[in-house]
MARTORMI-733408 format. One record per residue: x, y, z of N, C-alpha, C, CB in turn. Coordinates in steps of 0.1 Angstrom, whole numbers, padded with zeros to 4 digits, always signed. Glycine has a CB too. Layout:
<recs>
XYZXYZXYZXYZ
...
</recs>
This chain:
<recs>
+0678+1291+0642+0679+1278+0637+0666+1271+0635+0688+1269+0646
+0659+1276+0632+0642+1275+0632+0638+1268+0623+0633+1286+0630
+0644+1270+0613+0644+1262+0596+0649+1245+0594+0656+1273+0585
+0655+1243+0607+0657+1228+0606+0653+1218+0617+0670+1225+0604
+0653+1205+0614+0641+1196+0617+0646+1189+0624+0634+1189+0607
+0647+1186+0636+0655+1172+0646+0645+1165+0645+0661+1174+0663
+0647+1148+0643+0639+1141+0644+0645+1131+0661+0638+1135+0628
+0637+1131+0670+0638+1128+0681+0634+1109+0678+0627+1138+0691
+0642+1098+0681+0633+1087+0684+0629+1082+0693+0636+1079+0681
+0619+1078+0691+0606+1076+0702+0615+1056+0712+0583+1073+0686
+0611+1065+0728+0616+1051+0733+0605+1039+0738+0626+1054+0747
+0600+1034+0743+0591+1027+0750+0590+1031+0761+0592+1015+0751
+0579+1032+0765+0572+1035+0779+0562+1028+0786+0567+1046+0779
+0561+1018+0792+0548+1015+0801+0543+1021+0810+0549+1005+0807
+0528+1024+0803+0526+1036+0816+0507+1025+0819+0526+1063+0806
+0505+1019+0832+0487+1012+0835+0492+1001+0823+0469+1025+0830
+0502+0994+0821+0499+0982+0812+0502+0986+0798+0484+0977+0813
+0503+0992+0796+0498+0998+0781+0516+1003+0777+0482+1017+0783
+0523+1000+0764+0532+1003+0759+0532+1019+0751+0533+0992+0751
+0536+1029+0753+0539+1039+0746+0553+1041+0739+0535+1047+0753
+0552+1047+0727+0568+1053+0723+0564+1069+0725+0575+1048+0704
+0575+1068+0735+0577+1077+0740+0588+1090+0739+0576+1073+0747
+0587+1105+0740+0596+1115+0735+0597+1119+0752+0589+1128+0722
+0612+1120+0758+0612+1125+0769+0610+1143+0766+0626+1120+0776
+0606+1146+0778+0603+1156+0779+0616+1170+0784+0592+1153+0786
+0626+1163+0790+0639+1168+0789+0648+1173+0776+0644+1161+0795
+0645+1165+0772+0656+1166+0755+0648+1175+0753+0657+1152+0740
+0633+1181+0749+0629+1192+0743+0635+1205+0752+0612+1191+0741
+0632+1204+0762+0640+1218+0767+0650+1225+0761+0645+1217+0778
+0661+1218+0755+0671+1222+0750+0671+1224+0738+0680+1217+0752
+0661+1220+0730+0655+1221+0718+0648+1235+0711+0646+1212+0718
+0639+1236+0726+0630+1244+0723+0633+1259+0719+0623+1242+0733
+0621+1265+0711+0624+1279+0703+0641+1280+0696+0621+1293+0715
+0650+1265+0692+0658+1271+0688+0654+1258+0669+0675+1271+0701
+0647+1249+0671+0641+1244+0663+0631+1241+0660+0643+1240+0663
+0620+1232+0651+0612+1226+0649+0616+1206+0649+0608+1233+0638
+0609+1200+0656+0615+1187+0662+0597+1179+0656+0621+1190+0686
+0603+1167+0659+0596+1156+0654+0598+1144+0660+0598+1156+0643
+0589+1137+0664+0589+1123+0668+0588+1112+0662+0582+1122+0674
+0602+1103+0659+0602+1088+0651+0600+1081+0659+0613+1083+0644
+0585+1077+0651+0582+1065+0664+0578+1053+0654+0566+1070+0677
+0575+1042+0662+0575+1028+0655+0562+1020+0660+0591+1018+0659
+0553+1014+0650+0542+1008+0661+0549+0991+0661+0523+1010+0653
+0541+0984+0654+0541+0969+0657+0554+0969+0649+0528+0958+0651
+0558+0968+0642+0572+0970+0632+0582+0973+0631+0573+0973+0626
+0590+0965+0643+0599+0974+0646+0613+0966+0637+0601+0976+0665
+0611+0960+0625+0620+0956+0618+0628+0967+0612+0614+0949+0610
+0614+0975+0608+0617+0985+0597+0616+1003+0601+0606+0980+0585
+0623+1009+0598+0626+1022+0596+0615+1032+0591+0637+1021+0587
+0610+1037+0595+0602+1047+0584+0607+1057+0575+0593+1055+0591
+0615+1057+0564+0623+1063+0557+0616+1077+0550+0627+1052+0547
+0601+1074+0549+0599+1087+0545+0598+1097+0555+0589+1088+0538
+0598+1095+0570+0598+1103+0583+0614+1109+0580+0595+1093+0601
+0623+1099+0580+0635+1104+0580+0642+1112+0570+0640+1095+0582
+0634+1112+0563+0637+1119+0548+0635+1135+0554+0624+1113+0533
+0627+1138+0565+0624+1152+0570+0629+1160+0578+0615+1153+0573
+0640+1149+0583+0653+1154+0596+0666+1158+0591+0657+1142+0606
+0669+1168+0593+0679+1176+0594+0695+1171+0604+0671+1189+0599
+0689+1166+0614+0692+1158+0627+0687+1147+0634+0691+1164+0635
+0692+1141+0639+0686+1129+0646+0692+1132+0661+0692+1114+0640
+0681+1123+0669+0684+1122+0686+0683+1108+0687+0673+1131+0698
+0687+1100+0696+0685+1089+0701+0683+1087+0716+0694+1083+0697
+0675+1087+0719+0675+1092+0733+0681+1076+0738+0657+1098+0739
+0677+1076+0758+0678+1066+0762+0667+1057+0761+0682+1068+0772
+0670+1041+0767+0662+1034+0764+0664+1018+0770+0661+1036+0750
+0654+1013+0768+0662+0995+0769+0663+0990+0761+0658+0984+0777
+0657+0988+0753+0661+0982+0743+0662+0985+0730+0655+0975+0742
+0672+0981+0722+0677+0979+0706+0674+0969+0700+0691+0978+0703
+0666+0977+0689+0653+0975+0680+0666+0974+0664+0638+0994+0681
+0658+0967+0653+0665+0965+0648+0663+0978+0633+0665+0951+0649
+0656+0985+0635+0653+1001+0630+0662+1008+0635+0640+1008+0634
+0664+1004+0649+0672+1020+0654+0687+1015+0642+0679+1020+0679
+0692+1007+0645+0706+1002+0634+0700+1010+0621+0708+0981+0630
+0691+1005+0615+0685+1014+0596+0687+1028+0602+0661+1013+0590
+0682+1033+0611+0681+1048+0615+0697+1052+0615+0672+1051+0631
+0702+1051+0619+0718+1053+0622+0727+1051+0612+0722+1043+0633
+0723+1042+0601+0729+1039+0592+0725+1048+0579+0727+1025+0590
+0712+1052+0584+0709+1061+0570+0712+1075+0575+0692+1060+0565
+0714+1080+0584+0717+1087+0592+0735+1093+0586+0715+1078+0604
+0745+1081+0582+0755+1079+0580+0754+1081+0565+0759+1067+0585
+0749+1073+0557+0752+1073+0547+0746+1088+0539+0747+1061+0543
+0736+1093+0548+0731+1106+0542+0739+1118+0547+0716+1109+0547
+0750+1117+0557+0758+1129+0561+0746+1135+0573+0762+1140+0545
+0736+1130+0580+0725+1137+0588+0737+1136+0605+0705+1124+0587
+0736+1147+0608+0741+1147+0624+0731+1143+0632+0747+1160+0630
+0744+1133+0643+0734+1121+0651+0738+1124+0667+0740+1102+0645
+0728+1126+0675+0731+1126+0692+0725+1114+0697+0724+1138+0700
+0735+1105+0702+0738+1095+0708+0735+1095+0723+0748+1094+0705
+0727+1098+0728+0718+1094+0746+0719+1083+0749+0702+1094+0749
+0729+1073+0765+0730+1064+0771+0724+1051+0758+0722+1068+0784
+0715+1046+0755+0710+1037+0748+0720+1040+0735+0694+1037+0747
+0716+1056+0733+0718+1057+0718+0737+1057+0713+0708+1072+0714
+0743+1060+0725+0755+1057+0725+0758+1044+0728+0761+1063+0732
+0756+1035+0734+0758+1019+0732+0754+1016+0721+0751+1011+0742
+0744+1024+0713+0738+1015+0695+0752+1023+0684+0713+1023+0687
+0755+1034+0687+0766+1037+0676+0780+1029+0676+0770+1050+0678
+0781+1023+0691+0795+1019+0694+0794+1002+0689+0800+1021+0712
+0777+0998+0695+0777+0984+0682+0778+0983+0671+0768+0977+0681
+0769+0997+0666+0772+0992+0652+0785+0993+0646+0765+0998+0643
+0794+1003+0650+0808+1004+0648+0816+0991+0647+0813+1011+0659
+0811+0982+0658+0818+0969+0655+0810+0960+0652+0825+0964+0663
+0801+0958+0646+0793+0949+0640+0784+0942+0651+0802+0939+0632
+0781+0946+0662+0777+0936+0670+0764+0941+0674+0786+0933+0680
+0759+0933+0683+0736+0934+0688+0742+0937+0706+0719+0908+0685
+0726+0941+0711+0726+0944+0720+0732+0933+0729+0715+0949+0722
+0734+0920+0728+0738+0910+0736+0753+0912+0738+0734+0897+0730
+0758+0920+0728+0777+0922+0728+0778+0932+0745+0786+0936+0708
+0768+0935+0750+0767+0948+0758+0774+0939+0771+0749+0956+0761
+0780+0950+0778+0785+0938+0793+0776+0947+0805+0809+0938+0798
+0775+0937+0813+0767+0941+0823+0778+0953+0833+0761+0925+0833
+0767+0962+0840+0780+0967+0850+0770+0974+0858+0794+0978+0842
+0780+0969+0875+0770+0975+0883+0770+0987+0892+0767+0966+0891
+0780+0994+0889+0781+1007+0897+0781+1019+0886+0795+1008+0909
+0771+1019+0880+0770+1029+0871+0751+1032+0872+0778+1025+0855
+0745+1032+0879+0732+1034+0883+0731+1044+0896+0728+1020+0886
+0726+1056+0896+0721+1059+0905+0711+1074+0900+0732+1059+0916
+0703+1073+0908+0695+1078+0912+0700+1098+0914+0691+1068+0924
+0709+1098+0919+0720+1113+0922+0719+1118+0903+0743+1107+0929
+0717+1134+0909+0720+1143+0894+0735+1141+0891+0716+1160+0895
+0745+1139+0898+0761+1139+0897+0766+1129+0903+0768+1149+0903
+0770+1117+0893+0775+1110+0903+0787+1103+0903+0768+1104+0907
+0795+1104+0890+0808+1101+0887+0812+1112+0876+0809+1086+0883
+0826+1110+0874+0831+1117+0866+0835+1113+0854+0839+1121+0869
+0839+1121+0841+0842+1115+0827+0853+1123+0824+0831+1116+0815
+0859+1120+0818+0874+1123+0810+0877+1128+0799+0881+1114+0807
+0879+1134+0793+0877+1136+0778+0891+1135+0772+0870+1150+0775
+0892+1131+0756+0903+1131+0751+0903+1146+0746+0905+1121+0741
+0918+1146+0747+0922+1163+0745+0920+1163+0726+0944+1167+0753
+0915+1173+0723+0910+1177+0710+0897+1175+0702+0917+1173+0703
+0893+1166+0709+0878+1162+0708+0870+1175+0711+0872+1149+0717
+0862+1173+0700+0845+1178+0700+0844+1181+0718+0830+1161+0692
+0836+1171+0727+0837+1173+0737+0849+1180+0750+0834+1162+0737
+0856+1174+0746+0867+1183+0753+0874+1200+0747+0880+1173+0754
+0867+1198+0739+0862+1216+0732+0855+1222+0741+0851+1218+0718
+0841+1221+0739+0828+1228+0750+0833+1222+0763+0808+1223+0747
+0839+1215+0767+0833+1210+0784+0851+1207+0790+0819+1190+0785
+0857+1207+0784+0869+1209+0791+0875+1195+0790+0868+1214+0805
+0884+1191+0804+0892+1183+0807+0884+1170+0812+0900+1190+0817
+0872+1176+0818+0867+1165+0828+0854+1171+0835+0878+1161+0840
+0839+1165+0834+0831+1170+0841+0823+1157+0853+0823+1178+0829
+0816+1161+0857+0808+1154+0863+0793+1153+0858+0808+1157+0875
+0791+1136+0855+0776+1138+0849+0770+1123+0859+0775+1137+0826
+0758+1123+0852+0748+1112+0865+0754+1098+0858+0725+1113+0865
+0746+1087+0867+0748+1076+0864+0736+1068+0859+0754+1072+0875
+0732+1067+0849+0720+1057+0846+0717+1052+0835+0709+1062+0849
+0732+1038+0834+0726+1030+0829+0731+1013+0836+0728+1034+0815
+0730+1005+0831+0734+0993+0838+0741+0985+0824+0719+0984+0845
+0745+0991+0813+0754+0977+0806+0763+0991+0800+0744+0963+0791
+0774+0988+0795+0786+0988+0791+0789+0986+0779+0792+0980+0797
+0799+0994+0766+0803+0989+0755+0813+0980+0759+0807+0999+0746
+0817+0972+0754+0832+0963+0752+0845+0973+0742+0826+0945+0740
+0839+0977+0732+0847+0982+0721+0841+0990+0714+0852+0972+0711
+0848+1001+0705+0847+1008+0695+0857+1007+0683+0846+1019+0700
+0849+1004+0673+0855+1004+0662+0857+1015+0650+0851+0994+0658
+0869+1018+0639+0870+1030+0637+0855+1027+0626+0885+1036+0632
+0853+1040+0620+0860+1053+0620+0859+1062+0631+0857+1061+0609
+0848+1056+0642+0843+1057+0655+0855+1058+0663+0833+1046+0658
+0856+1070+0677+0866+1067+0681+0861+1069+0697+0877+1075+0674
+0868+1068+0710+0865+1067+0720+0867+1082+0722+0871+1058+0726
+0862+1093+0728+0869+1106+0731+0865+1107+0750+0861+1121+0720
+0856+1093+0757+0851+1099+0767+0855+1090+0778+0839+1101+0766
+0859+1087+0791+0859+1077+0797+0859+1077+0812+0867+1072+0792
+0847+1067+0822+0851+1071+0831+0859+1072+0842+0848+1072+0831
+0861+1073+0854+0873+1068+0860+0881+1058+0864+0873+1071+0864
+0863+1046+0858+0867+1031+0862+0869+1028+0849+0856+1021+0869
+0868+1036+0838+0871+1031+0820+0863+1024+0816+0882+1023+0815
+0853+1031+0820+0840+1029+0811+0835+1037+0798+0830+1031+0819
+0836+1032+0790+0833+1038+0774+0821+1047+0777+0829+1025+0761
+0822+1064+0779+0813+1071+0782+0811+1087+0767+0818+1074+0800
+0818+1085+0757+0817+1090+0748+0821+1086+0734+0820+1098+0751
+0815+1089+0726+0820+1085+0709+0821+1099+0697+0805+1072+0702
+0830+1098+0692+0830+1104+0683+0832+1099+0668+0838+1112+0687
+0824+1109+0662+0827+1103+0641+0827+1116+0636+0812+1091+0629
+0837+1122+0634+0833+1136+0626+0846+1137+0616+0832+1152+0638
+0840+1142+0607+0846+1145+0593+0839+1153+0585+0849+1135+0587
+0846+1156+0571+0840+1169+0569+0828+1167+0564+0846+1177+0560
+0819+1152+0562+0803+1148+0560+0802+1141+0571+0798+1140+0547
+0806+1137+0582+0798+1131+0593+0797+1138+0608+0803+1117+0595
+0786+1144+0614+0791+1149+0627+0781+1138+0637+0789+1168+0629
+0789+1129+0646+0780+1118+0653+0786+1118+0665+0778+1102+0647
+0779+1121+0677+0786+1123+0694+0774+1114+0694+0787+1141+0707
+0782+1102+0705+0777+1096+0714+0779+1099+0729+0780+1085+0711
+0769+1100+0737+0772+1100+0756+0768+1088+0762+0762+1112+0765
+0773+1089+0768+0767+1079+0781+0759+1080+0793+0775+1075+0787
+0758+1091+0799+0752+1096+0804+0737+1103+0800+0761+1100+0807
+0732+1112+0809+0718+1116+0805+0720+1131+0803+0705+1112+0816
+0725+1138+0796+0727+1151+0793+0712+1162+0795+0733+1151+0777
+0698+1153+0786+0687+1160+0789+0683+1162+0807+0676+1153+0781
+0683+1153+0815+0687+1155+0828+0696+1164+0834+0690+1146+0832
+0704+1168+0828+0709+1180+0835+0708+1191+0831+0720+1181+0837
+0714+1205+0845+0710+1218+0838+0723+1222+0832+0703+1229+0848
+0738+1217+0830+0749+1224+0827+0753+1220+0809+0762+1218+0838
+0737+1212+0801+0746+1206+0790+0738+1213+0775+0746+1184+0791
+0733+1224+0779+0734+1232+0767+0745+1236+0760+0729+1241+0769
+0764+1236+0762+0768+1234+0752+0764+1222+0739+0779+1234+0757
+0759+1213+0751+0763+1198+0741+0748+1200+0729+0761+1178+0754
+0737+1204+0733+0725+1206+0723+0737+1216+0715+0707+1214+0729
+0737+1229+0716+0739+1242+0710+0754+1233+0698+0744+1257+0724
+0760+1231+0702+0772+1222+0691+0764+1216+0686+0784+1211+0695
+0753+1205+0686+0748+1194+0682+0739+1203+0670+0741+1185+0693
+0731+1210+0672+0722+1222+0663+0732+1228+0654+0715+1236+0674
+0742+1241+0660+0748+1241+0651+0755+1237+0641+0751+1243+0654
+0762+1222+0644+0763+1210+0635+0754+1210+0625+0762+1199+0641
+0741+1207+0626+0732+1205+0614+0732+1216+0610+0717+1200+0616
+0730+1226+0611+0724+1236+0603+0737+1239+0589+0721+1250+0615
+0751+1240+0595+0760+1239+0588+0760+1229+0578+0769+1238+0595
+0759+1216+0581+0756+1206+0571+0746+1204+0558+0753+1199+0579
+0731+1217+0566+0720+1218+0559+0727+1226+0549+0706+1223+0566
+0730+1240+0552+0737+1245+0544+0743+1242+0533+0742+1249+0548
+0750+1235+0541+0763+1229+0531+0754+1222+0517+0775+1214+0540
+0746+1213+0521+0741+1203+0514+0734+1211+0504+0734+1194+0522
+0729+1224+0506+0724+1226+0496+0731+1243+0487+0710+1225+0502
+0742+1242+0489+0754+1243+0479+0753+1236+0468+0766+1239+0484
</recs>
């Protein structure tokens, strides 16, 4: 799968004062030798999208993050309209489920027992027939780190994940031009979620294909 391009977006980092956009270094593991990857990053401008970067992704990642920028929405949207498969990471799954219903990061609800520090620390659910509950079954255990909450998902977006307190912990949009998983959790943090890259890769490459039919 060497021949196609994930474009990773870059999150903020403070590292001595100083702001970086930053590519975790986990997400590449699962990446690595099975693609060529790229970093979308944003300097002062975070209005706007860099369209010609995105013009060179095959795939998109969204990693985690704190904040929603109003690019990441352009990214996601062009993302959509181009048929490009999208992985949704903690942040990046709370930005698919807003935009699904029209709403900004302020629609987010606070929540406080979904934070910790533990590689495992609650469980998720899956709807039966989903993408996810394909590779991973009935129900797995993944970590806890984030602190806000979706409210809603709107179609064509659908819920496929949840966790035992019903917390919106996955998203799906697939059809025969869109393939978009959102998580909630931190998948690059763990060692059990190479199904979830290996679907996600596979996905594009099929798509690349296709597209150029």
């Amino acid at each position: 799968m060497s021949n196609i391009i994930i474009g990773i977006v870059g999150k903020d980092k403070e590292i001595d004062q100083i702001t970086y956009q930053a590519i975790t270094k986990n997400n590449m593991k699962y990446l690595h030798n099975k693609c060529s990857y790229i970093g979308l990053i944003t300097y002062d401008n975070y209005e706007q999208a860099d369209i010609n970067a995105l013009k060179l992704c095959n795939g998109i990642i969204f990693q985690g993050g704190n904040i929603i920028y109003p690019y990441h929405f352009q990214i996601l949207e062009y993302a959509i309209n181009n048929n490009i498969p999208v992985l949704g990471i903690c942040m990046g799954n709370q930005l698919i489920g807003l935009y699904s219903a029209n709403q900004d990061e302020e629609d987010l609800e606070l929540i406080e027992n979904h934070y910790s520090l533990k590689k495992q620390a609650h469980k998720v659910n899956f709807k039966e027939n989903s993408y996810l509950y394909n590779i991973f079954g009935p129900q797995i255990s993944v970590n806890s780190r984030h602190n806000y909450k979706l409210k809603e998902v709107k179609d064509p977006f659908i819920i496929t994940g949840v966790s035992e307190d019903n917390v919106i912990e996955a998203i799906e949009y697939i059809d025969d031009n869109h393939f978009i998983i959102g998580v909630q959790w931190h998948p690059e943090d763990l060692d059990n979620m190479s199904k979830l890259y290996d679907l996600f890769l596979k996905e594009v490459l099929l798509r690349k294909i296709k597209s150029q039919k």
